[in-house]
C-alpha positions as CSV (number, residue, x, y, z in Angstrom):
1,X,0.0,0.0,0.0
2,X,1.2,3.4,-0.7
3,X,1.8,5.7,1.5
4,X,0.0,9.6,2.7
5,X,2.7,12.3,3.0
6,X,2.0,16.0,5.2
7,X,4.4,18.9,5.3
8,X,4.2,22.4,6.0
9,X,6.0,26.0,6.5
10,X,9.0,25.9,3.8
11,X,8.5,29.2,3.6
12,X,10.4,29.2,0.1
13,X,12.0,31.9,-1.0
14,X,12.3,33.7,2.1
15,X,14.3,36.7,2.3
16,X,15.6,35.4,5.5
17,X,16.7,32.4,4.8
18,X,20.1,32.1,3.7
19,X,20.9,29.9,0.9
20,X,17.4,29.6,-0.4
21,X,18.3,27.3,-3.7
22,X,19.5,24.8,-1.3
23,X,16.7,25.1,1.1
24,X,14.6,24.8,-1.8
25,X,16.7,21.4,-3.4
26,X,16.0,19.8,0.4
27,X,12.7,19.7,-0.1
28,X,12.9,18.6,-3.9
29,X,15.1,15.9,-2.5
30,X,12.8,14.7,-0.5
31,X,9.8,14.7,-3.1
32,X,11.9,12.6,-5.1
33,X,12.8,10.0,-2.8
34,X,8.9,9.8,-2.1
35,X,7.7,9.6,-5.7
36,X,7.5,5.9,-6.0
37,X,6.0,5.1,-2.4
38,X,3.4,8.4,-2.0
39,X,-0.6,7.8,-3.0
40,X,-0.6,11.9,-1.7
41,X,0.9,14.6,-0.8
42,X,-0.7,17.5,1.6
43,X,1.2,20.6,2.1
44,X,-0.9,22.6,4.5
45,X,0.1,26.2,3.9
46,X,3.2,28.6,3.8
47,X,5.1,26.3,1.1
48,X,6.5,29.8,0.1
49,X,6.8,32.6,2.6
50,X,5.4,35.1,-0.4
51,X,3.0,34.1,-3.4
52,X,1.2,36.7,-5.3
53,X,0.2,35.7,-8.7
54,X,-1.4,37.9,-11.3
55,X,-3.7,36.7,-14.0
56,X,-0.6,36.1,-17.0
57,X,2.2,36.6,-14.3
58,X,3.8,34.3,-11.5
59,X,6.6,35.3,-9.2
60,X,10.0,33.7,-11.0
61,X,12.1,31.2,-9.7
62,X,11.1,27.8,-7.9
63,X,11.6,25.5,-10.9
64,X,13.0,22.6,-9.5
65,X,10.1,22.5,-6.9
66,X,7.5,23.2,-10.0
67,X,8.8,20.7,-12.1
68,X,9.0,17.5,-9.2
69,X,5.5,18.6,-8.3
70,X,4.3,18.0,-11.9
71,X,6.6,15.0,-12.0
72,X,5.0,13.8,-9.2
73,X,1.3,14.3,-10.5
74,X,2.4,13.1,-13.9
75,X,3.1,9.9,-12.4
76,X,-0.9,9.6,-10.7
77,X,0.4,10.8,-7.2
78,X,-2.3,13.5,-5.6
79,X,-0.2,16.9,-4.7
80,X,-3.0,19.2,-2.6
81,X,-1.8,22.3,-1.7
82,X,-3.7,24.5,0.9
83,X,-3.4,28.3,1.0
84,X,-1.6,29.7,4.2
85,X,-1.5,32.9,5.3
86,X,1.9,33.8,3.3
87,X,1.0,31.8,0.2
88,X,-3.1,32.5,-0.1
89,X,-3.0,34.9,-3.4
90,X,-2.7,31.9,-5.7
91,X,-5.1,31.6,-8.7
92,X,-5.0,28.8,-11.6
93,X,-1.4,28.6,-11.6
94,X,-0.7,25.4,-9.7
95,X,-3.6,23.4,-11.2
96,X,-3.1,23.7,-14.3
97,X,0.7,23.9,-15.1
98,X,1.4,21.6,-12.5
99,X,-1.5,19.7,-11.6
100,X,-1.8,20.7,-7.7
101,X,-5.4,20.5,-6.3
102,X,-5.5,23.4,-4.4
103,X,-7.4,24.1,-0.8
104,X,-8.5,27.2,0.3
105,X,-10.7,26.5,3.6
106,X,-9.9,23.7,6.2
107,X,-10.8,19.9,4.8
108,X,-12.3,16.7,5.7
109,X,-11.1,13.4,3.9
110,X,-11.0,9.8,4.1
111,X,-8.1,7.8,4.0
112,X,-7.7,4.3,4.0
113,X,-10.7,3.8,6.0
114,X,-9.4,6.9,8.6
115,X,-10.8,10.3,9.2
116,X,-8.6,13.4,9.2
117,X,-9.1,17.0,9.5
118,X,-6.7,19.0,7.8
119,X,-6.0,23.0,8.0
120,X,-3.1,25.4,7.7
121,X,-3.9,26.5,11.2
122,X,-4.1,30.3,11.1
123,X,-8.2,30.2,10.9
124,X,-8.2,29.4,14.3
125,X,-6.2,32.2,15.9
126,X,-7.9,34.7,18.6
127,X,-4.9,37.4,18.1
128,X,-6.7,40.6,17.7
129,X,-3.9,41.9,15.5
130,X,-3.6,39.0,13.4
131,X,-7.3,38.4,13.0
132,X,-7.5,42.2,11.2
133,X,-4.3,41.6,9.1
134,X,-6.0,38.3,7.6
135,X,-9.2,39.7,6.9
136,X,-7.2,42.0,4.8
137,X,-5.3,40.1,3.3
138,X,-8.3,37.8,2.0
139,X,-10.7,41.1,1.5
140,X,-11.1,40.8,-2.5
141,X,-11.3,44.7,-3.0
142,X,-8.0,45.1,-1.1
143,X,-6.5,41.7,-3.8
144,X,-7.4,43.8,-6.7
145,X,-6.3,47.0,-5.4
146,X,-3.1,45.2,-4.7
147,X,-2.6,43.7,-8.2
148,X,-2.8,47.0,-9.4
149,X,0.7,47.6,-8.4
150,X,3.3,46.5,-10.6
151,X,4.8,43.3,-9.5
152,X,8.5,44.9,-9.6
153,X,7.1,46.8,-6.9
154,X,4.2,44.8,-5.6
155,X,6.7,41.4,-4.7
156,X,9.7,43.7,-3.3
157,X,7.2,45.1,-1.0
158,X,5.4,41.4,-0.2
159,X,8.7,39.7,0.1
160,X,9.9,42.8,2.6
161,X,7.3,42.0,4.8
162,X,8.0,38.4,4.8
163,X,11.0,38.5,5.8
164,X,10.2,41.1,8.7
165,X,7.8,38.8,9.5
166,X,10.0,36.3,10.4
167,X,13.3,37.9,11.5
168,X,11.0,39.4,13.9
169,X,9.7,36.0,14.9
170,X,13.8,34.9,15.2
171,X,14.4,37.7,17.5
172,X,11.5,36.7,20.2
173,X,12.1,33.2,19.1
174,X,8.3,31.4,17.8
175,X,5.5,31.0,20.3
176,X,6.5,28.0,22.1
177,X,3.5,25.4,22.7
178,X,1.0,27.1,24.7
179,X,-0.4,23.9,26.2
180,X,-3.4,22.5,25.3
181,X,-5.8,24.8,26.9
182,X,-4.1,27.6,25.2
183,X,-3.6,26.5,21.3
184,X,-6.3,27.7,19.2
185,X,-6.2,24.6,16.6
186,X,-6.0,22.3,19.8
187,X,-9.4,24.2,21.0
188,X,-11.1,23.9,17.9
189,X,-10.4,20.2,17.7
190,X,-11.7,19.6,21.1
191,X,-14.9,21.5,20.2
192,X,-15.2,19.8,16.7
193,X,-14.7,16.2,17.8
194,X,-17.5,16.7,19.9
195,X,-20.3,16.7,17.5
196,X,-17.8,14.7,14.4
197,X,-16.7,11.9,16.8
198,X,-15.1,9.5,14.1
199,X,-12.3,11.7,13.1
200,X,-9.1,9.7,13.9
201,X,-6.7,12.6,13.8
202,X,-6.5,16.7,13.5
203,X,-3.3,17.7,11.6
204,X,-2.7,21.8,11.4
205,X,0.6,23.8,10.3
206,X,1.0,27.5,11.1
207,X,3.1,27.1,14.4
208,X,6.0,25.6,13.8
209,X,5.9,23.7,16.7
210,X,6.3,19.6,16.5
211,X,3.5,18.6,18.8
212,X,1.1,15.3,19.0
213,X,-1.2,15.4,21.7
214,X,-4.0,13.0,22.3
215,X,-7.3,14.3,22.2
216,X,-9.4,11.0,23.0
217,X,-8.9,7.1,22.7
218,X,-9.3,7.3,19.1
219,X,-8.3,10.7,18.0
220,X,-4.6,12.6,18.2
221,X,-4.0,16.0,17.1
222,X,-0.3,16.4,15.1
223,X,1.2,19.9,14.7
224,X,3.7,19.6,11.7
225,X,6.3,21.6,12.4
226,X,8.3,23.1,9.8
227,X,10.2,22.6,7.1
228,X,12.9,25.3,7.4
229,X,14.5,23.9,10.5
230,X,13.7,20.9,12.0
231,X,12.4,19.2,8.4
232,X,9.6,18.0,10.4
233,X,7.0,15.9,8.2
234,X,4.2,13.2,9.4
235,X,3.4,9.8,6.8
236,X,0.6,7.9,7.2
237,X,0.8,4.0,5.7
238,X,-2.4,2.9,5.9
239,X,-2.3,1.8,9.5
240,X,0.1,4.0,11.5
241,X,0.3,8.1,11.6
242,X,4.1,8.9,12.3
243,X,6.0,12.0,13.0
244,X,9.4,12.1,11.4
245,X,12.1,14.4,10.2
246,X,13.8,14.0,7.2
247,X,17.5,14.5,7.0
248,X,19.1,14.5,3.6
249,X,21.2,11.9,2.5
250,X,20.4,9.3,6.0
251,X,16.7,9.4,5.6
252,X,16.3,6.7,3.7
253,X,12.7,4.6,5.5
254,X,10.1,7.4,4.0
């Protein structure tokens, strides 16, 4: 049986990331070495830490990842993609040239006779500040507005924030877990399981934290991690959910 992959938070072509084409050739790495065992693969949210597409224009660069992704697809393997809160301004671009299916609200699927619930994560946070900066971002006036500025200027100035974004976050160091009375995802899944008792697991991104906490006998709720650091990724054969990290060149039990 072949196997479920779920990553999130690459956060490609981050500004404050270093060497980005190697950052990037990790993770095409790994989606090779997964092509021939992977039935899917969910990436839930902030693949790339800036995506703004325009009707006939996409942001350059990225090709090795765009053309592994289509390889993958090519070859029958389902690539889903869900919007994040860096990554949300994507149109047909993925589904068509590379053959993505693309997410842009929280999901529900079967697989292999399991039920999970999958979400980037940020649709569940209570942060005052951050609840008014995503209803702008996904306000459809302020989109089109926005594409009205030439992308010379338009991406300098969405990669910029970015990347203030997250050297700010390296400063005071990412929200450590907050415990499971205080995690908005780990709240909603609590509430939810209540009245959708057969879901066997809740898997978010969003907080680059590496957490699996179980909510019931029968359900667990996995935070992904990241993929700029600690390469955090969780594979599901059929049977078992596990949490692993993939480290290039050792990893070779995928």
């Amino acid at each position: 049986m072949k196997k479920i992959y779920f990553i999130s938070d690459a956060h490609m072509g981050s500004l404050a990331i270093e060497h980005r084409r190697t950052h990037e050739r990790r993770l095409v790495s790994f989606l090779d070495q997964i092509k021939d065992k992977a039935a899917a693969v969910y990436m839930l949210g902030d693949m790339f830490d800036f995506w703004y597409e325009y009707k006939s224009v996409v942001p350059k660069g990225f090709t090795r990842f765009f053309g592994k992704v289509a390889e993958l697809t090519d070859k029958g393997v389902e690539v889903h993609f869900f919007t994040g809160n860096h990554d949300l301004w994507c149109l047909d671009y993925f589904e068509k040239e590379c053959g993505m299916i693309i997410h842009r609200e929280p999901c529900l699927v079967e697989l292999h006779d399991k039920e999970f619930f999958l979400a980037h994560g940020d649709e569940f946070s209570t942060e005052r500040s951050f609840r008014i900066l995503r209803s702008i971002f996904h306000n459809r006036f302020l989109q089109r507005m926005f594409s009205m500025i030439h992308p010379r200027w338009s991406m300098s100035m969405g990669l910029g924030w970015a990347r203030h974004s997250m050297l700010k976050h390296k400063v005071k160091g990412d929200t450590p877990f907050k415990g499971e009375e205080n995690e908005e995802c780990v709240i909603f899944a609590k509430k939810y399981l209540q009245t959708h008792p057969d879901i066997d697991c809740f898997i978010f991104g969003h907080r680059h934290i590496d957490e699996d906490i179980k909510l019931s006998d029968t359900s667990r709720c996995i935070f992904l991690g990241d993929w700029i650091g600690t390469f955090a990724y969780v594979v599901f054969d059929g049977t078992t959910i596990e949490r692993k990290h993939f480290i290039e060149g050792e990893s070779k039990d995928l």
